[in-house]
C-alpha positions as a printed Julia matrix, in Angstrom:
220×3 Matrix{Float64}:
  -7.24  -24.79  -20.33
  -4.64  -23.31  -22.18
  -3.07  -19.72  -20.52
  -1.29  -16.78  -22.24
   1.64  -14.39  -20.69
   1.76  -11.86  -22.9
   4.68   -9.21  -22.46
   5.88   -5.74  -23.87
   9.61   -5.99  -24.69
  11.16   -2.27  -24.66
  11.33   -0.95  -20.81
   9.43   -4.19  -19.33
  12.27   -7.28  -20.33
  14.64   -4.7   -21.53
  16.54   -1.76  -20.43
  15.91    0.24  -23.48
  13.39    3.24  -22.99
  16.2     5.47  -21.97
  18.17    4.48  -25.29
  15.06    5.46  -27.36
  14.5     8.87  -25.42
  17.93   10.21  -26.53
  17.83    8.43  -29.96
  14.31   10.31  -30.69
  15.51   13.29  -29.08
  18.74   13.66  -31.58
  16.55   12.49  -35.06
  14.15   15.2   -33.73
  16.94   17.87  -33.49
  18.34   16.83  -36.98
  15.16   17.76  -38.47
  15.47   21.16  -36.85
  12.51   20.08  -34.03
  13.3    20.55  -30.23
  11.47   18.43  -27.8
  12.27   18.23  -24.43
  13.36   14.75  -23.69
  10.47   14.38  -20.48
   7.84   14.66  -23.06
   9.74   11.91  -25.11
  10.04    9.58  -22.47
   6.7    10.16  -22.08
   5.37    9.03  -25.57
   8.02    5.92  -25.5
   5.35    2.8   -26.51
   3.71    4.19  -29.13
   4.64    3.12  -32.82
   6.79    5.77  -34.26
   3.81    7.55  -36.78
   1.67    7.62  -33.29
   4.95    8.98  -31.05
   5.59   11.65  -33.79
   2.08   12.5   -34.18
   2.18   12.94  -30.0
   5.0    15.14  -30.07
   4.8    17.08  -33.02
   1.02   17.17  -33.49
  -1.34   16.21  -36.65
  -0.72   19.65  -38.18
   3.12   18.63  -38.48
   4.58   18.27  -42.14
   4.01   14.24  -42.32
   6.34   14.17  -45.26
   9.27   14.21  -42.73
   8.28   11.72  -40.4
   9.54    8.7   -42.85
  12.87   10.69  -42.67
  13.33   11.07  -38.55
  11.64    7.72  -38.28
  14.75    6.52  -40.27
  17.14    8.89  -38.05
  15.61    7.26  -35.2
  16.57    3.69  -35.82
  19.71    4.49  -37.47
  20.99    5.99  -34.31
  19.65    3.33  -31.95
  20.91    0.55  -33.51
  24.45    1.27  -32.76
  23.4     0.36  -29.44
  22.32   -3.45  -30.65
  25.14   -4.53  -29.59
  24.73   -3.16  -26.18
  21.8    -4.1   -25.3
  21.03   -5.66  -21.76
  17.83   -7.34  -20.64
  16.51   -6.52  -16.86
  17.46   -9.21  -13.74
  14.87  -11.92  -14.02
  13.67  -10.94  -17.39
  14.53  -14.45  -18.5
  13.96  -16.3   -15.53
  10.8   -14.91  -15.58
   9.51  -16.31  -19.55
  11.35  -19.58  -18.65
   9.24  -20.17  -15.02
   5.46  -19.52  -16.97
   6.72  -21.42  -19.9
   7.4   -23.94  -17.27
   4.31  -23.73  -16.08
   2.63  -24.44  -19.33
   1.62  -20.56  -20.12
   1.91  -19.76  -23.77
   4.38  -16.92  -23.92
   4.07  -14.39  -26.49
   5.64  -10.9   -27.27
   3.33   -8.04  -28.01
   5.99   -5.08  -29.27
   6.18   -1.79  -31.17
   9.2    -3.16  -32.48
  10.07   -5.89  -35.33
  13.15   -6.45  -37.72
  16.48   -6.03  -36.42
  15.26   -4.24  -33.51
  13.27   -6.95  -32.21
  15.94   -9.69  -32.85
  18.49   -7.75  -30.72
  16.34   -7.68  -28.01
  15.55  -11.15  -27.91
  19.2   -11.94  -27.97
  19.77   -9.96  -25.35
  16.75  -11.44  -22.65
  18.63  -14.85  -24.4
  14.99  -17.06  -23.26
  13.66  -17.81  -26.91
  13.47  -21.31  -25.83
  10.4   -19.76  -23.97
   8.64  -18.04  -26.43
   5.92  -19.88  -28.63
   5.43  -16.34  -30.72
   5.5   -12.7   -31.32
   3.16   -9.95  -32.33
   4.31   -6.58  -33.94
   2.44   -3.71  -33.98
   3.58   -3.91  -37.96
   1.57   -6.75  -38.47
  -1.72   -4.82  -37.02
  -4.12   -2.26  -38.0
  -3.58    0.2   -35.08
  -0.56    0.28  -32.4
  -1.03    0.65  -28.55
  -2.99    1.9   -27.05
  -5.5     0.44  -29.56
  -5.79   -3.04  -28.57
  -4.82   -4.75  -31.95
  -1.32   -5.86  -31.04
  -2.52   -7.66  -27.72
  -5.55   -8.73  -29.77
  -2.86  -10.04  -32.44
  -1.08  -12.28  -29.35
  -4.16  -13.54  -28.34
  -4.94  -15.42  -31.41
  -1.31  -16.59  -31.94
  -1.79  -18.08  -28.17
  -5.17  -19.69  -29.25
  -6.56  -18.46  -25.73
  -9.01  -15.84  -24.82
  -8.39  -13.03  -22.83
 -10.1   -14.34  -19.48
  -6.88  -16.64  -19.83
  -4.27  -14.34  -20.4
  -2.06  -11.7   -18.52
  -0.53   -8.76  -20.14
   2.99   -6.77  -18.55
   3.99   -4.11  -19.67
   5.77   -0.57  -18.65
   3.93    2.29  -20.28
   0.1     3.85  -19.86
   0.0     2.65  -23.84
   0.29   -0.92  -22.54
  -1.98   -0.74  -19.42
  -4.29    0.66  -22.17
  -4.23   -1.72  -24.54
  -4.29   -4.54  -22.45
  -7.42   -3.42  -20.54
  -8.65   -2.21  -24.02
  -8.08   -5.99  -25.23
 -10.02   -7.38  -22.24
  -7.01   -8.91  -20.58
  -5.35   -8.42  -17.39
  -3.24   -5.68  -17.02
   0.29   -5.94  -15.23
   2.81   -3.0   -14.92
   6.19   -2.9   -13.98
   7.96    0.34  -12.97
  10.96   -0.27  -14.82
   9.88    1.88  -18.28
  10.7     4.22  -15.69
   6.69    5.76  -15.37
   4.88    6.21  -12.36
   2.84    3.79  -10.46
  -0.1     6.61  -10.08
   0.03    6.35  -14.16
  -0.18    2.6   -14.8
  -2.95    2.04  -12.37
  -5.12    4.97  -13.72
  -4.39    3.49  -17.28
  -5.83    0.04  -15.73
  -2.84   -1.74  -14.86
  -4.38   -4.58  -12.08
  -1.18   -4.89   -9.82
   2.07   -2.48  -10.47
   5.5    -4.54   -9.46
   9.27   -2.99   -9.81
  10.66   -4.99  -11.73
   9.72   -8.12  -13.6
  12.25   -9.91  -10.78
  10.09   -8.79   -8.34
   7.18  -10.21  -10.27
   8.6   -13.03  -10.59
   9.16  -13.61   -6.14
   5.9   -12.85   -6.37
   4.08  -14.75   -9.41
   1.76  -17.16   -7.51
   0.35  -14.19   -5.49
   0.0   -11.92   -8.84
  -2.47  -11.86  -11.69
  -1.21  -14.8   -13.29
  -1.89  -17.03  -10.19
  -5.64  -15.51  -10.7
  -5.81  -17.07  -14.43
């Protein structure tokens, strides 16, 4: 039976939630908004309408979000360049692919953005496809993206694993029917992921990876 191993990208195969927390934080203070950067950090995962809906609340002038949306990925993508994928992150894609699991991405991010980050884990020999939350109805936490990766596997969710770093991803996954794997490397707590339905919490997607045949995915 075929398997899926679906991951997040940002803050679970690369070191980039930080990058987006200051990025946000300076398109928000160009528009004359001050958030503090914990609550940022906080809404990293969510498509940008959703994160500045989070922040600034539906009541906010909606006109501008187009314009900090743009601030946003102006400023982070002099950072392309820079970008670095965690230990393992690699390793990791290239040991399921081994192992005949159909490895998809399920991101919040597409374009440019997405192509720098897949340069970065370097493992596209791995990947059979992607899934944008562009490309969806609804961004995580609704379960469309996941939903989306499914059917580009061709499997089920009984037969797939989702990882991920944010409550947005434990929700979507569980939302989606699949199971849920967090790693702590978005930089959120354990205590969050498994109250947002994450099945096993690991450090690091290295550390999943020592520990892959006693994880979810040796469940599937």
């Amino acid at each position: 039976m075929p398997r899926a191993a679906l991951f997040d990208v940002d803050g679970t195969l690369v070191d980039t939630n930080h990058l987006h927390v200051v990025t946000w934080w300076e398109a928000l203070r160009q528009a004359g908004r001050h958030v503090p950067m914990a609550d940022i950090h906080r809404a990293i995962g969510l498509g940008s309408e959703d994160l500045l809906a989070h922040l600034l609340g539906d009541d906010r002038d909606s006109d501008r979000d187009p314009a900090i949306s743009a601030a946003h990925k102006t400023l982070y993508a002099t950072y392309f360049d820079r970008l670095r994928a965690f230990e393992g992150a690699a390793d990791l894609l290239r040991a399921l692919a081994a192992q005949q699991w159909r490895v998809v991405l399920a991101t919040s991010a597409g374009g440019a953005e997405l192509a720098a980050m897949r340069r970065a884990i370097g493992a596209d020999d791995a990947l059979m496809a992607e899934a944008r939350a562009d490309e969806v109805d609804a961004g995580k936490p609704a379960p469309d993206p996941v939903e989306e990766a499914l059917r580009r596997a061709g499997v089920g969710a009984g037969d797939a694993v989702f990882v991920g770093d944010s409550v947005w991803d434990m929700e979507a996954g569980t939302k989606a029917g699949v199971r849920a794997v967090g790693v702590l490397s978005g930089g959120v707590p354990r205590t969050a992921l498994e109250a947002a339905g994450a099945d096993a919490v690991y450090t690091s997607v290295e550390e999943l990876l020592a520990e892959l045949d006693a994880s979810p995915f040796g469940d599937v």
